[in-house]
C-alpha positions as CSV (number, residue, x, y, z in Angstrom):
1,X,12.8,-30.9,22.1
2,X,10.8,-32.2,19.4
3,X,7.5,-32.6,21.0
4,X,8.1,-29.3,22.7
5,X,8.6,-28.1,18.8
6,X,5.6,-30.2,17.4
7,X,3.3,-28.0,20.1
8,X,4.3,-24.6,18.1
9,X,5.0,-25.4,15.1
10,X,3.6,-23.9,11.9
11,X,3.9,-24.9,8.1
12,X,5.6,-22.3,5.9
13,X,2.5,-21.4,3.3
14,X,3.6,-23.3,0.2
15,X,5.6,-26.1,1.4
16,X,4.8,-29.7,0.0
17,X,1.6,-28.7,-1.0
18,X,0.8,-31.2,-3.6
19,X,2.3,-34.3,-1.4
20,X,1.7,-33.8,2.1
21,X,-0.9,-33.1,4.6
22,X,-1.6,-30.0,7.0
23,X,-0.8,-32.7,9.5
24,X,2.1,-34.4,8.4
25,X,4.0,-30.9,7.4
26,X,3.7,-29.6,11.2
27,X,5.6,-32.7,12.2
28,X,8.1,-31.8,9.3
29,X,8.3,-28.4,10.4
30,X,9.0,-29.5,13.8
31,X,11.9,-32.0,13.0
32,X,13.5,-29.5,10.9
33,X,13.8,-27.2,13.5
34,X,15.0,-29.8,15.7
35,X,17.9,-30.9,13.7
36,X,18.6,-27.5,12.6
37,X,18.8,-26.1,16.0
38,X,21.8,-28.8,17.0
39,X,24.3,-28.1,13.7
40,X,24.1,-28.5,10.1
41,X,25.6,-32.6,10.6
42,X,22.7,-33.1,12.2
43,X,20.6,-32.2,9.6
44,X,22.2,-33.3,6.9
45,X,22.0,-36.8,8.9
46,X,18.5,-36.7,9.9
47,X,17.9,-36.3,6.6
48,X,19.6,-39.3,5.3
49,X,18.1,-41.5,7.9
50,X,14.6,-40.3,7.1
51,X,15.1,-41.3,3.5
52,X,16.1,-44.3,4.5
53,X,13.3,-45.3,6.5
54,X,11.5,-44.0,2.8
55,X,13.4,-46.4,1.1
56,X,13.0,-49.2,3.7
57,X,9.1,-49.1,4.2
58,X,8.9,-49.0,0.3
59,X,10.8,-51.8,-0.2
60,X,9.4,-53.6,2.8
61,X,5.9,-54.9,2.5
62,X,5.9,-55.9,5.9
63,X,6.8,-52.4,7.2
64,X,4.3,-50.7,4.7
65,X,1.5,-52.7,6.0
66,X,2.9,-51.8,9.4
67,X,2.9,-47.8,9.0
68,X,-0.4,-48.1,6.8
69,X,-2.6,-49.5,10.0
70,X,-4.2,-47.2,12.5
71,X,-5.1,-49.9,14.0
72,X,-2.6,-51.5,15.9
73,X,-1.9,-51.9,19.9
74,X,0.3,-50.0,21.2
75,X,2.3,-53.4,22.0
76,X,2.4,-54.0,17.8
77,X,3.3,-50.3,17.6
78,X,6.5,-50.9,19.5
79,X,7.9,-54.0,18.4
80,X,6.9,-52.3,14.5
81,X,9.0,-49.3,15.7
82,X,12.0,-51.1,16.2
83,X,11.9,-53.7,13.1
84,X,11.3,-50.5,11.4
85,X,14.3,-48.9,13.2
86,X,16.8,-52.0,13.0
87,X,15.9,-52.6,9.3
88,X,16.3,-48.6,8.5
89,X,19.8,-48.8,9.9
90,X,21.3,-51.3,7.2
91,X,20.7,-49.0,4.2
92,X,21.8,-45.6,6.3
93,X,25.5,-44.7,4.5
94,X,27.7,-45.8,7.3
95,X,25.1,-48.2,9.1
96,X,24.8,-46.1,12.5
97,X,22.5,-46.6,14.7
98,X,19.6,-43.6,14.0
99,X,19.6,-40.5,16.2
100,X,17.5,-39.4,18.9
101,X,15.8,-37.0,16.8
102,X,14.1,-39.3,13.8
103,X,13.6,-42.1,16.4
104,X,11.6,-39.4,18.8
105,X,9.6,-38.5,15.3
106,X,8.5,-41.8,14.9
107,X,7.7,-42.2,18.5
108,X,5.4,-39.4,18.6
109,X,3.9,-40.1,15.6
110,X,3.2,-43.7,16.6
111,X,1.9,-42.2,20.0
112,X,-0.5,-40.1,18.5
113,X,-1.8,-42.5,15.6
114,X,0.0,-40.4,12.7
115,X,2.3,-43.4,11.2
116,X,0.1,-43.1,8.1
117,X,1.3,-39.4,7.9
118,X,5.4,-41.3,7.8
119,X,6.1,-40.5,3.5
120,X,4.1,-37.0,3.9
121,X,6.2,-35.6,7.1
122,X,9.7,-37.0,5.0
123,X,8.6,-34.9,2.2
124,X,7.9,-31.9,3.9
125,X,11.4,-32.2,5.5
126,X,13.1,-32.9,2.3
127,X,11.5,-29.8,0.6
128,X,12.3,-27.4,3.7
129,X,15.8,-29.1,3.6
130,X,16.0,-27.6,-0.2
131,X,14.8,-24.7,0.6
132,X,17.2,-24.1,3.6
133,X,20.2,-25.0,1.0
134,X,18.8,-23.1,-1.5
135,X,18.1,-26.3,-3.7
136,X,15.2,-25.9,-6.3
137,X,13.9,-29.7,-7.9
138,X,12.1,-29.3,-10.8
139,X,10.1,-32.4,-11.5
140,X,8.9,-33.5,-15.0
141,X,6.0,-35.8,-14.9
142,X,5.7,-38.1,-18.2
143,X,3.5,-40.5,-19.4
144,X,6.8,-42.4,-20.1
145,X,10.7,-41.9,-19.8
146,X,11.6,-38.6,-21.8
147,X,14.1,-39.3,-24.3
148,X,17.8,-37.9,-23.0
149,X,17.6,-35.0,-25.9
150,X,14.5,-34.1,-25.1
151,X,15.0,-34.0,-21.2
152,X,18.1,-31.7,-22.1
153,X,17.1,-29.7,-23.7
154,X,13.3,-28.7,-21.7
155,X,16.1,-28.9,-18.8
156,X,18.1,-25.5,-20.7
157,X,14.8,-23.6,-21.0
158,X,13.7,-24.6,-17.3
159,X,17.1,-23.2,-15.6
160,X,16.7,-20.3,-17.3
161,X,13.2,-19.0,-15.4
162,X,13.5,-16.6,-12.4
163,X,12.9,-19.8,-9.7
164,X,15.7,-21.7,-11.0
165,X,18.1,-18.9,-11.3
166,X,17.3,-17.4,-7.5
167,X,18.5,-21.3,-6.9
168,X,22.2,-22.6,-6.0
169,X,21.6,-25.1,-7.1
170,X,19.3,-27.2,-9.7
171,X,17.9,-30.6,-9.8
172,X,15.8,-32.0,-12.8
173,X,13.8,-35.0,-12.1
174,X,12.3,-36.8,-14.6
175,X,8.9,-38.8,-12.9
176,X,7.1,-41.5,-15.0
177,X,3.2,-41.8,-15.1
178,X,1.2,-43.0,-17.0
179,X,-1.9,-42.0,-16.3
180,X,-1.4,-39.0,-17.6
181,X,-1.7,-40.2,-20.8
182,X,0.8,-37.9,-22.6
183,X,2.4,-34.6,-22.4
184,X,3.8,-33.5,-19.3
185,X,3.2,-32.1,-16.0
186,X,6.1,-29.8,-14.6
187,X,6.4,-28.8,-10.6
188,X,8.9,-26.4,-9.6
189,X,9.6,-23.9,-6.5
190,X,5.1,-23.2,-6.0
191,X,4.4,-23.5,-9.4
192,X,2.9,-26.5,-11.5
193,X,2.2,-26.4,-15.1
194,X,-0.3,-29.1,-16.3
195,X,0.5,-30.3,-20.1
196,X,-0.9,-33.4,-19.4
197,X,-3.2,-35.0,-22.1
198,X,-5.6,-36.3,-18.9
199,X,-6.1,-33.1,-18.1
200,X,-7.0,-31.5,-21.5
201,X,-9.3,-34.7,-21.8
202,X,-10.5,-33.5,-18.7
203,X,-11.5,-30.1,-19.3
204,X,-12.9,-31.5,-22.7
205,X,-15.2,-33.9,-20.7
206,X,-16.0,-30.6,-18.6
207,X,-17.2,-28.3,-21.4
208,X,-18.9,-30.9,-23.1
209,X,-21.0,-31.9,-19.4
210,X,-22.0,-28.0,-19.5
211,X,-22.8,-27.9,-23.1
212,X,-25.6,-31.2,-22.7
């Protein structure tokens, strides 16, 4: 079903735009559909197992080095696949073996070189997940953790715009970088609003290029 799935699927315009690849959404597209079209358990556990390979090749040097290399034989790919699989299983909630559909993902993806695509193809899912569950995140990038107030209350204006209250339900995440330097940067729904210091230094660098 799923590589029958993965040969007509296409990415909704939108979706995972700032994360993932052309690539890695028709795979999520694909796997959505695929869990979708056996019941809503099934999606709901798809999804936890795909976050738990997230959280497993993150915390997993090892397994990141693994998904990271193009490279391998298709031997390594195997034996990778099911360390990957094994080590996945002991941070699922109930510690069952993974299903058919997120073990066929992998497959194909190893099949066809895409591993690299793995943390581009989970976001994609988890975003058309939201969107199927009408779930909006909005995510506030900071150069360092907002204080609680603050976070409350730019959380009260943010609920009240039209995305957020077309939304069951609403998630604020607060995302620390700082590279950014200061400010913030705000993603919700298909919007993104740049505060960021970088990016008014930026445009300052910009005009003062044309200006020379």
């Amino acid at each position: 079903m799923l590589r029958t799935s993965l040969r007509t699927a296409a990415a909704p315009a939108g979706i995972g735009r700032r994360a993932a690849s052309t690539i890695a959404l028709k795979y999520s597209n694909a796997v959505f559909s695929a869990a979708l079209k056996k019941s809503a358990a099934d999606l709901d556990k798809v999804q936890s197992e795909l976050n738990a390979i997230s959280t497993t090749i993150k915390n997993t040097p090892q397994l990141d080095s693994f998904v990271s290399n193009p490279t391998l034989s298709l031997s390594d790919r195997v034996i990778g696949l099911q360390a990957l699989f094994k080590q996945a299983e002991t941070v699922t909630p109930k510690k069952a073996p993974l299903s058919d559909i997120t073990k066929n993902l992998f497959s194909v993806l190893s099949e066809n070189g895409r591993l690299t695509e793995a943390e581009g193809v989970i976001e994609g899912f988890n975003e058309l997940v939201a969107v199927h569950k009408g779930e909006l995140t909005v995510t506030i990038t900071s150069a360092a953790p907002l204080p609680k107030d603050a976070q409350t209350r730019l959380e009260g204006t943010l609920k009240q715009s039209q995305a957020a209250q077309a939304a069951k339900t609403v998630k604020v995440v607060n995302k620390v970088n700082p590279s950014i330097l200061g400010g913030l940067i705000v993603d919700f729904g298909e919007k993104s609003i740049d505060l960021s210091v970088a990016s008014r230094v930026g445009k300052l660098n910009s005009l003062l290029q044309q200006s020379v």
